[in-house]
PDB file of N, CA, C and O in Angstrom:
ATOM      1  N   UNK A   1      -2.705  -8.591   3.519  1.00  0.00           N
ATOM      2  CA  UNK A   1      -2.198  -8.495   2.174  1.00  0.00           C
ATOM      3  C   UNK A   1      -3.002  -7.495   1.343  1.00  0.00           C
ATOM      4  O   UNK A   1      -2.611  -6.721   0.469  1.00  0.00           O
ATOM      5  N   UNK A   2      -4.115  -7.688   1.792  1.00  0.00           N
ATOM      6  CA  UNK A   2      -5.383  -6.429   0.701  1.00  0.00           C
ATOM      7  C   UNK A   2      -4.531  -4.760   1.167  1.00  0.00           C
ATOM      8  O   UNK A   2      -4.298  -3.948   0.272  1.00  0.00           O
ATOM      9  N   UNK A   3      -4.302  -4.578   2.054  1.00  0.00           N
ATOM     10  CA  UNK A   3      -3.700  -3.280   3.226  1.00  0.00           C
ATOM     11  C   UNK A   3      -2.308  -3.234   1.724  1.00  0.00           C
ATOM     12  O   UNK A   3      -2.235  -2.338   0.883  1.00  0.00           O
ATOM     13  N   UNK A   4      -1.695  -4.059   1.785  1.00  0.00           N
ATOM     14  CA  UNK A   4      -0.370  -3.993   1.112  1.00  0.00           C
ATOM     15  C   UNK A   4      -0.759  -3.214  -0.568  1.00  0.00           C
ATOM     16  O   UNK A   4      -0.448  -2.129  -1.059  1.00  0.00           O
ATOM     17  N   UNK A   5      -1.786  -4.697  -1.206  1.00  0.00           N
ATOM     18  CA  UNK A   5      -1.842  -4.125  -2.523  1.00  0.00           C
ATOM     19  C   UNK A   5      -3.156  -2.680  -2.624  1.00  0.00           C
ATOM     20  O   UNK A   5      -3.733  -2.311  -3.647  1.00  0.00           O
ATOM     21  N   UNK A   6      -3.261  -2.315  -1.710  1.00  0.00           N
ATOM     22  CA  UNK A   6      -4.070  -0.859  -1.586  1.00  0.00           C
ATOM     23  C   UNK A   6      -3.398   0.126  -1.869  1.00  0.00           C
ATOM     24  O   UNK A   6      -3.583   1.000  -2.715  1.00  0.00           O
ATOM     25  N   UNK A   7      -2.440  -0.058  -0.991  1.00  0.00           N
ATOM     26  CA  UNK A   7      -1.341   1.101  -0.833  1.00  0.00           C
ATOM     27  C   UNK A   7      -0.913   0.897  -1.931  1.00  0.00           C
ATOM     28  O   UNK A   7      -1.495   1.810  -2.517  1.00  0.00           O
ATOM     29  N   UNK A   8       0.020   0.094  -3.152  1.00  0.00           N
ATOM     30  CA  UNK A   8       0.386   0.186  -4.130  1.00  0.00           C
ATOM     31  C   UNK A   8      -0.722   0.587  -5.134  1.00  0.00           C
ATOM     32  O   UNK A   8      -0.165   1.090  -6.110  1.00  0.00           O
ATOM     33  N   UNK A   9      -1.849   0.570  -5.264  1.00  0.00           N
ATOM     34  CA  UNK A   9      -2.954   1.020  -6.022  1.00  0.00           C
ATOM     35  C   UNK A   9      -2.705   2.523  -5.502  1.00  0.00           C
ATOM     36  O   UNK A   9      -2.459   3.399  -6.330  1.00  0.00           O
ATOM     37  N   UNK A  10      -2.752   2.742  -4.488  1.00  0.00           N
ATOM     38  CA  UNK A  10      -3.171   4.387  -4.225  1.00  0.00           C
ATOM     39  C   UNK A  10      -1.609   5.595  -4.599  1.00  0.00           C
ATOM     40  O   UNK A  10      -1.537   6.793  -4.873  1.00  0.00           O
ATOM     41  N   UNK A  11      -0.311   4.210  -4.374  1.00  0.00           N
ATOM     42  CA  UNK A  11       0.897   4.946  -4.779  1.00  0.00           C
ATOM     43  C   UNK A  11       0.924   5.361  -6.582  1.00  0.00           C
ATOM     44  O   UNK A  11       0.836   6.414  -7.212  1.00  0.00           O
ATOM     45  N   UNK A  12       1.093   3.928  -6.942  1.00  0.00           N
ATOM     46  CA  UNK A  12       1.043   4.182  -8.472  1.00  0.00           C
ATOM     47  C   UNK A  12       0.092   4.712  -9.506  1.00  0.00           C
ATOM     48  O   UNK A  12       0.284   5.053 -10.673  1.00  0.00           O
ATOM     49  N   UNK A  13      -1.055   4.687  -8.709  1.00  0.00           N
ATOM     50  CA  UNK A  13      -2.336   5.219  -9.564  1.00  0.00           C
ATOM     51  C   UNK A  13      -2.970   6.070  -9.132  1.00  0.00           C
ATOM     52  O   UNK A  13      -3.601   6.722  -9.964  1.00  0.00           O
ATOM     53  N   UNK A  14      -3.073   6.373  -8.000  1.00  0.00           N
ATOM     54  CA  UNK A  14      -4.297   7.101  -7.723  1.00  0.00           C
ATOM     55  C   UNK A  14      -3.747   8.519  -6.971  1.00  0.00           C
ATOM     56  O   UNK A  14      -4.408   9.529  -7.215  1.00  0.00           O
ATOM     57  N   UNK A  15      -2.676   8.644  -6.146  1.00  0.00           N
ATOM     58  CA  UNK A  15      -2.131   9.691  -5.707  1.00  0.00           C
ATOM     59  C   UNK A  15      -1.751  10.983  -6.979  1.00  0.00           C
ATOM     60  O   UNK A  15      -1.060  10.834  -7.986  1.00  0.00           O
ATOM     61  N   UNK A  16      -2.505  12.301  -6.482  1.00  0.00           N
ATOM     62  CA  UNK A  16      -2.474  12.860  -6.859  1.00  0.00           C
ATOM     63  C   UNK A  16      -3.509  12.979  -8.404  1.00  0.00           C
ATOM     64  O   UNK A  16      -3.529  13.929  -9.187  1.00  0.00           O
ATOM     65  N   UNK A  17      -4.167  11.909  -8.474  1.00  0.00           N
ATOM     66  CA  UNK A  17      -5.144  12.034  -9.909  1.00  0.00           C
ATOM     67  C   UNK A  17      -6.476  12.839  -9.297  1.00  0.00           C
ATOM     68  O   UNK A  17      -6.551  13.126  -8.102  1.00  0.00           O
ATOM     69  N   UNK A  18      -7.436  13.140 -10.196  1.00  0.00           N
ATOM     70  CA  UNK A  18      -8.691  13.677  -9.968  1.00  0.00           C
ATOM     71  C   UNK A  18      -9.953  13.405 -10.935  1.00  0.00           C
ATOM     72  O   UNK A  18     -10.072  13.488 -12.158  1.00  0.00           O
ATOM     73  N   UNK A  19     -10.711  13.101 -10.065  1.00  0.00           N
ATOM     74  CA  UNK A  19     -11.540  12.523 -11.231  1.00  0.00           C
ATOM     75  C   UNK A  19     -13.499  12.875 -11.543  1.00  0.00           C
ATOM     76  O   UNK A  19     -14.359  12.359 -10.829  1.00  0.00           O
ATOM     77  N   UNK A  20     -13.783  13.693 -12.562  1.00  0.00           N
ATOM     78  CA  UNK A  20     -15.165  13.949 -12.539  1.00  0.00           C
ATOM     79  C   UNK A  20     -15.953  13.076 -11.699  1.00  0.00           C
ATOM     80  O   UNK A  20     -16.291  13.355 -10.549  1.00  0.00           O
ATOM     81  N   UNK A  21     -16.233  12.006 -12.316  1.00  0.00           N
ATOM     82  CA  UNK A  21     -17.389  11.246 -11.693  1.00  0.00           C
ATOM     83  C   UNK A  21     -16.743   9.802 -10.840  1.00  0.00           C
ATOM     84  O   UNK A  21     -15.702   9.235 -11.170  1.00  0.00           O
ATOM     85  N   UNK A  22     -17.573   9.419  -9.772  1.00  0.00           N
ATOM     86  CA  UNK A  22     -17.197   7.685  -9.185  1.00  0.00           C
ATOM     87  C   UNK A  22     -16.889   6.653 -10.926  1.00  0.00           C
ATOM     88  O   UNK A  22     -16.108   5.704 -10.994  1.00  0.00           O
ATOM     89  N   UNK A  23     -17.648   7.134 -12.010  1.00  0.00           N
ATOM     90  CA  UNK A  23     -17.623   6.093 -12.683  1.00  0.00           C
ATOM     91  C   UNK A  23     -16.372   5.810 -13.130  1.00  0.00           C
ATOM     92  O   UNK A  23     -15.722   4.770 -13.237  1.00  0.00           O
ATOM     93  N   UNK A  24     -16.018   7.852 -13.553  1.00  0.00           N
ATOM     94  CA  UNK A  24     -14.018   7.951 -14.194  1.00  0.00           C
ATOM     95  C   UNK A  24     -13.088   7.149 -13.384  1.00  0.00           C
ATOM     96  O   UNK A  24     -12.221   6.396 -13.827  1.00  0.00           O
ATOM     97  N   UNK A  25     -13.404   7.428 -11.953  1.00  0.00           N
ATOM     98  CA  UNK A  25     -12.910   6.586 -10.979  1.00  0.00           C
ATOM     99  C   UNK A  25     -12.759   5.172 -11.111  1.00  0.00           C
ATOM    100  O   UNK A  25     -11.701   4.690 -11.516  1.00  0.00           O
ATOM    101  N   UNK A  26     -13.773   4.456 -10.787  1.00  0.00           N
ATOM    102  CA  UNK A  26     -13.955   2.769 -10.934  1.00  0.00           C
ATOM    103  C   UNK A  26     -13.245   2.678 -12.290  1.00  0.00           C
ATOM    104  O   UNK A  26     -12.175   2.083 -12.159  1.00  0.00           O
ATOM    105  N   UNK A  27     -13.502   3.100 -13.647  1.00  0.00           N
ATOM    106  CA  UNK A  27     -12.666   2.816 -14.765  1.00  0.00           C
ATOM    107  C   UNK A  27     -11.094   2.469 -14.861  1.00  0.00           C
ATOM    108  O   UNK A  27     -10.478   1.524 -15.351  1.00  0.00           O
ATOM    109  N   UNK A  28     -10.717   3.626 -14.189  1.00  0.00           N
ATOM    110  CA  UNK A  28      -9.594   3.972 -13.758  1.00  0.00           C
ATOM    111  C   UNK A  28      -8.856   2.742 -13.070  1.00  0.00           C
ATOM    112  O   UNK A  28      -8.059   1.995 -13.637  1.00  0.00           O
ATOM    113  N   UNK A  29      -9.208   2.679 -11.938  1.00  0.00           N
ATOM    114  CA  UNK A  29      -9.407   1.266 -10.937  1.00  0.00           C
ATOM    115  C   UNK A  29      -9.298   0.282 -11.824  1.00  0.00           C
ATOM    116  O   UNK A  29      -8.216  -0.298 -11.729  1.00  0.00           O
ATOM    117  N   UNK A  30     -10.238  -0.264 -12.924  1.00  0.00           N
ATOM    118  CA  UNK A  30     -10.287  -1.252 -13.237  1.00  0.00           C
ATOM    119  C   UNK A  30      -9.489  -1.629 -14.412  1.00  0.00           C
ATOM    120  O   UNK A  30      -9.414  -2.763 -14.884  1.00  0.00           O
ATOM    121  N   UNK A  31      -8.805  -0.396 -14.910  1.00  0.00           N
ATOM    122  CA  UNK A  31      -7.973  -0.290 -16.325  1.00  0.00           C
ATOM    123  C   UNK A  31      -6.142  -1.080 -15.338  1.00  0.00           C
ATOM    124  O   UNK A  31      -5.446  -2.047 -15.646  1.00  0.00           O
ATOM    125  N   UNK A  32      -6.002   0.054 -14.038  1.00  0.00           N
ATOM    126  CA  UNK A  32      -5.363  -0.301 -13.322  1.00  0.00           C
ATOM    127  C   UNK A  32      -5.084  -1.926 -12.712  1.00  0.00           C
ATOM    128  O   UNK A  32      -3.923  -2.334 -12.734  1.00  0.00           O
ATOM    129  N   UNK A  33      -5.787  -2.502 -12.367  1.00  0.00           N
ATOM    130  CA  UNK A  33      -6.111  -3.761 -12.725  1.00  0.00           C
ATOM    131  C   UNK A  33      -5.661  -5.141 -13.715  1.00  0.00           C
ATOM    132  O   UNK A  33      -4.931  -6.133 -13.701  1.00  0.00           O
ATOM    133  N   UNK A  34      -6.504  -4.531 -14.429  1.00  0.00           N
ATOM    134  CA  UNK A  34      -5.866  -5.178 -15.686  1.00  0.00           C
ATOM    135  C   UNK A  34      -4.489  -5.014 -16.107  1.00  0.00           C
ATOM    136  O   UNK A  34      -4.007  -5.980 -16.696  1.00  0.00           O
ATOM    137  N   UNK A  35      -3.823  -4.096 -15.948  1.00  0.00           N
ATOM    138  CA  UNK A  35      -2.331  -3.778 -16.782  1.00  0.00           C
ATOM    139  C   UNK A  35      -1.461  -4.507 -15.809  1.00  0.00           C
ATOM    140  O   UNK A  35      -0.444  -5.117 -16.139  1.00  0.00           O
ATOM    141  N   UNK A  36      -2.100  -4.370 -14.112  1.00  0.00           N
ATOM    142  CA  UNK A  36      -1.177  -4.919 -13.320  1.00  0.00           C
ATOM    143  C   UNK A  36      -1.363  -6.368 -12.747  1.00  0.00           C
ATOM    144  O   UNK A  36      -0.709  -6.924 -11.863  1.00  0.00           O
ATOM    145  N   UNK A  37      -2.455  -6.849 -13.501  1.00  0.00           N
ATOM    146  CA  UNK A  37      -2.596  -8.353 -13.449  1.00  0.00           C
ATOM    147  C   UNK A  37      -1.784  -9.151 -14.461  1.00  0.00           C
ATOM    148  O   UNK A  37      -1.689 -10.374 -14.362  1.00  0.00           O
ATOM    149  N   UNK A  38      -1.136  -8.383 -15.538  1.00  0.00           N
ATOM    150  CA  UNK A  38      -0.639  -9.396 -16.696  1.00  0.00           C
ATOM    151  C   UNK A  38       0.886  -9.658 -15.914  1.00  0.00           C
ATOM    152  O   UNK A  38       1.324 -10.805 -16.004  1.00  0.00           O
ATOM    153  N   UNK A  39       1.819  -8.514 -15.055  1.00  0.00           N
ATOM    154  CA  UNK A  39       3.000  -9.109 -14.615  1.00  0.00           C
ATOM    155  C   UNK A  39       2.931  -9.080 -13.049  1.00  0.00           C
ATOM    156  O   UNK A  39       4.002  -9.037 -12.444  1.00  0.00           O
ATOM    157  N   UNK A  40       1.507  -9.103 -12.195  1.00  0.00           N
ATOM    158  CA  UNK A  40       1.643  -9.594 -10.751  1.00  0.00           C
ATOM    159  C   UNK A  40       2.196 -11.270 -10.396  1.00  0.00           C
ATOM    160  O   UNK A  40       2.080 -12.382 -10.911  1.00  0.00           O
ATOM    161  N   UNK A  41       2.690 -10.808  -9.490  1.00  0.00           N
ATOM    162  CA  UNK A  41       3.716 -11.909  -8.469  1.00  0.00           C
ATOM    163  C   UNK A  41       3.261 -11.787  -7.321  1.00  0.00           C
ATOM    164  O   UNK A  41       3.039 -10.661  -6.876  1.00  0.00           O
ATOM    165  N   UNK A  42       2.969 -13.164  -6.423  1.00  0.00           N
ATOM    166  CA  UNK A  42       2.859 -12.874  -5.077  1.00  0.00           C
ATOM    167  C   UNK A  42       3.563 -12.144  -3.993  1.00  0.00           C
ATOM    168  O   UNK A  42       4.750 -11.919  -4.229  1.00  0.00           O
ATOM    169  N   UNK A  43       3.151 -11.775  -2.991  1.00  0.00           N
ATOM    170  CA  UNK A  43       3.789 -10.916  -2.356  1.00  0.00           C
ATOM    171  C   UNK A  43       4.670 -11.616  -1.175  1.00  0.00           C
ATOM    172  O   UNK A  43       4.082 -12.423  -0.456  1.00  0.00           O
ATOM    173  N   UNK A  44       5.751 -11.408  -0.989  1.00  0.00           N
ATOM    174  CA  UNK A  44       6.452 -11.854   0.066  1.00  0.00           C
ATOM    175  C   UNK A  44       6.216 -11.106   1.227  1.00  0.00           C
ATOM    176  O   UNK A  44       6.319  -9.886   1.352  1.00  0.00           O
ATOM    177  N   UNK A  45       5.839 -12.067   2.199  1.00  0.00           N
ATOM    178  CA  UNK A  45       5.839 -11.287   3.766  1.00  0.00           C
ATOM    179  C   UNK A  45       7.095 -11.668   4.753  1.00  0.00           C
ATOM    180  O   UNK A  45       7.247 -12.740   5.337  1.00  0.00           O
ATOM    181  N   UNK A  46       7.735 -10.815   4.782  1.00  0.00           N
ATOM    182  CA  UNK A  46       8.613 -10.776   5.609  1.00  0.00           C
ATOM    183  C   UNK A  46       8.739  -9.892   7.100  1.00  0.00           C
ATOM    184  O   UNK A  46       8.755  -8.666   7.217  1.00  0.00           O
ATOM    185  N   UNK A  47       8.813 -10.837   8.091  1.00  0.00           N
ATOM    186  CA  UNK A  47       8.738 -10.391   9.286  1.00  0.00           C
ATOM    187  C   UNK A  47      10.280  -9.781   9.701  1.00  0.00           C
ATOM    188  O   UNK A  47      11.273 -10.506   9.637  1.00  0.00           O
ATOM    189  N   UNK A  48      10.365  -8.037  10.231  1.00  0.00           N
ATOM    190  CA  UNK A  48      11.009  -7.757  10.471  1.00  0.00           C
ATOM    191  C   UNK A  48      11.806  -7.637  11.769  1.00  0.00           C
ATOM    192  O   UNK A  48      11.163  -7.451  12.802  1.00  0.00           O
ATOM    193  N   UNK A  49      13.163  -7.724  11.826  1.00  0.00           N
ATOM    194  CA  UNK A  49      13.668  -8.007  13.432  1.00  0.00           C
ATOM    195  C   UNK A  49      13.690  -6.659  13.715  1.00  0.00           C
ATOM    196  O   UNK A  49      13.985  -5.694  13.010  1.00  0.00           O
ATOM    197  N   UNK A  50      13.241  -6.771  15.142  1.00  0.00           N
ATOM    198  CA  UNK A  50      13.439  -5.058  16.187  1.00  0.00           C
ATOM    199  C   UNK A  50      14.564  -5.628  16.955  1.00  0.00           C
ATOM    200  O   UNK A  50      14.775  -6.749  17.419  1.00  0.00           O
ATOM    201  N   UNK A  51      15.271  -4.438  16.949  1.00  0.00           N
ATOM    202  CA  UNK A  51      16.609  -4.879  18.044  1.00  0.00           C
ATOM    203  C   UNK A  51      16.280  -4.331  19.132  1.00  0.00           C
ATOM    204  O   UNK A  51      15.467  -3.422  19.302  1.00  0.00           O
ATOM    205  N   UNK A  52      17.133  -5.071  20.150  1.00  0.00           N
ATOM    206  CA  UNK A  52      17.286  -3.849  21.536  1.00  0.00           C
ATOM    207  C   UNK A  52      16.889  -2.996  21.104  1.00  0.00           C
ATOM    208  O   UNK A  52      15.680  -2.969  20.876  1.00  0.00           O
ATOM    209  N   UNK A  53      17.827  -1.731  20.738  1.00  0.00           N
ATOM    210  CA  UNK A  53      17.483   0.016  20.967  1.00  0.00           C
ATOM    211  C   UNK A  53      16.675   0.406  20.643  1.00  0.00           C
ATOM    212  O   UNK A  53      16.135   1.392  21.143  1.00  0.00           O
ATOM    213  N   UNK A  54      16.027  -0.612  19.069  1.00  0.00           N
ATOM    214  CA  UNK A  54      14.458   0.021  18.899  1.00  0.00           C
ATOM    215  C   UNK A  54      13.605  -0.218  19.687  1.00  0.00           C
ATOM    216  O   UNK A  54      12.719   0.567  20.021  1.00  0.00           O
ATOM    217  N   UNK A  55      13.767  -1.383  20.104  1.00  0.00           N
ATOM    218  CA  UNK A  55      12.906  -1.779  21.760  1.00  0.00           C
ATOM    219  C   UNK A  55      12.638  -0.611  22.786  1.00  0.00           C
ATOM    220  O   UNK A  55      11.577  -0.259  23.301  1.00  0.00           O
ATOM    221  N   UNK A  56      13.870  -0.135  22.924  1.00  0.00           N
ATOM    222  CA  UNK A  56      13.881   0.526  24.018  1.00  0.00           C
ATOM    223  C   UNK A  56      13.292   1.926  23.337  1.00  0.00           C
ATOM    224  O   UNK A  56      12.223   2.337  23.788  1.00  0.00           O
ATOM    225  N   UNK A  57      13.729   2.432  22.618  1.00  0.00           N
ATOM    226  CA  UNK A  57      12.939   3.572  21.989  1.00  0.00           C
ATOM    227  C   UNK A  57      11.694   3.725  22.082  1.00  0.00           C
ATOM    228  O   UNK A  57      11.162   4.655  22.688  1.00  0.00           O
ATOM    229  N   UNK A  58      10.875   2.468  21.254  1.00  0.00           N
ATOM    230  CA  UNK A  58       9.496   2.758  21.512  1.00  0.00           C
ATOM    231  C   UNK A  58       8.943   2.065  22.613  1.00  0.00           C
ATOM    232  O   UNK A  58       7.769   1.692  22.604  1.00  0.00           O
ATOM    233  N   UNK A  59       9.529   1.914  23.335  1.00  0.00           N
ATOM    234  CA  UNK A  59       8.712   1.685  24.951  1.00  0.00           C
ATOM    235  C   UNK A  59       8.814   3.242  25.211  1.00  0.00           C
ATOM    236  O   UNK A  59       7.941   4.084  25.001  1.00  0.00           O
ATOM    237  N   UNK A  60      10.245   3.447  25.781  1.00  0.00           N
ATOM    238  CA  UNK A  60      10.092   4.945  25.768  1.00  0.00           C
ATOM    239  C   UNK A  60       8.933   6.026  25.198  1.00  0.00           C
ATOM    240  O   UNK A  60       8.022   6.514  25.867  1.00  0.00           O
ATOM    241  N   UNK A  61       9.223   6.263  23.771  1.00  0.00           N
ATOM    242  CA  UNK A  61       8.221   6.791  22.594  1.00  0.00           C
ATOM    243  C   UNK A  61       6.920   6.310  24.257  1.00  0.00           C
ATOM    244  O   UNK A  61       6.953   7.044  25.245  1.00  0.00           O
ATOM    245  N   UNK A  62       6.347   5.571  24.233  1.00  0.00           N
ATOM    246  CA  UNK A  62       4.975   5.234  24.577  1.00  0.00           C
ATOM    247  C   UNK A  62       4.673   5.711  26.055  1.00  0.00           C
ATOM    248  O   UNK A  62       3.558   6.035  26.464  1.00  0.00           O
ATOM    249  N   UNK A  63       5.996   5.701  26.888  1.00  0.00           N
ATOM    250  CA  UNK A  63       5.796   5.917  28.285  1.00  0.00           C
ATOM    251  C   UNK A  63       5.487   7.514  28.117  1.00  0.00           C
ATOM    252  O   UNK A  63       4.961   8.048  29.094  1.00  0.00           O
ATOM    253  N   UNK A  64       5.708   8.175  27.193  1.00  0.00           N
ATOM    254  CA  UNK A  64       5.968   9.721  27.077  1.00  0.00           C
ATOM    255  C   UNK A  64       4.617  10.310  26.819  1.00  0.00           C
ATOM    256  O   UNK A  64       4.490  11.527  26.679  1.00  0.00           O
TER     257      UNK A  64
END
């Protein structure tokens, strides 16, 4: 779940920013944080079905 809300930290905030110092950084981070703690919801994990053909694809994909 940490893997999940990373990636949404690095999509919505951090991709593409630049920042003088680690501190602008951590601020940043932690402003981020806060704005997205007042309307976070847990995360649903949902396990996805592979069918046949994707089956067979990435066996394939791997034998190659």
């Amino acid at each position: 779940m940490v893997e999940i809300w990373l990636g949404v930290l690095t999509r919505k905030s951090l991709r593409w920013a630049s920042f003088a110092t680690i501190e602008a950084l951590c601020g940043h981070i932690r402003k981020y944080i806060e704005a997205y703690n007042k309307t976070a919801k847990p995360f649903v994990w949902r396990k996805r079905e592979v069918k046949g053909a994707q089956l067979k694809n990435n066996l394939r994909n791997l034998c190659n």
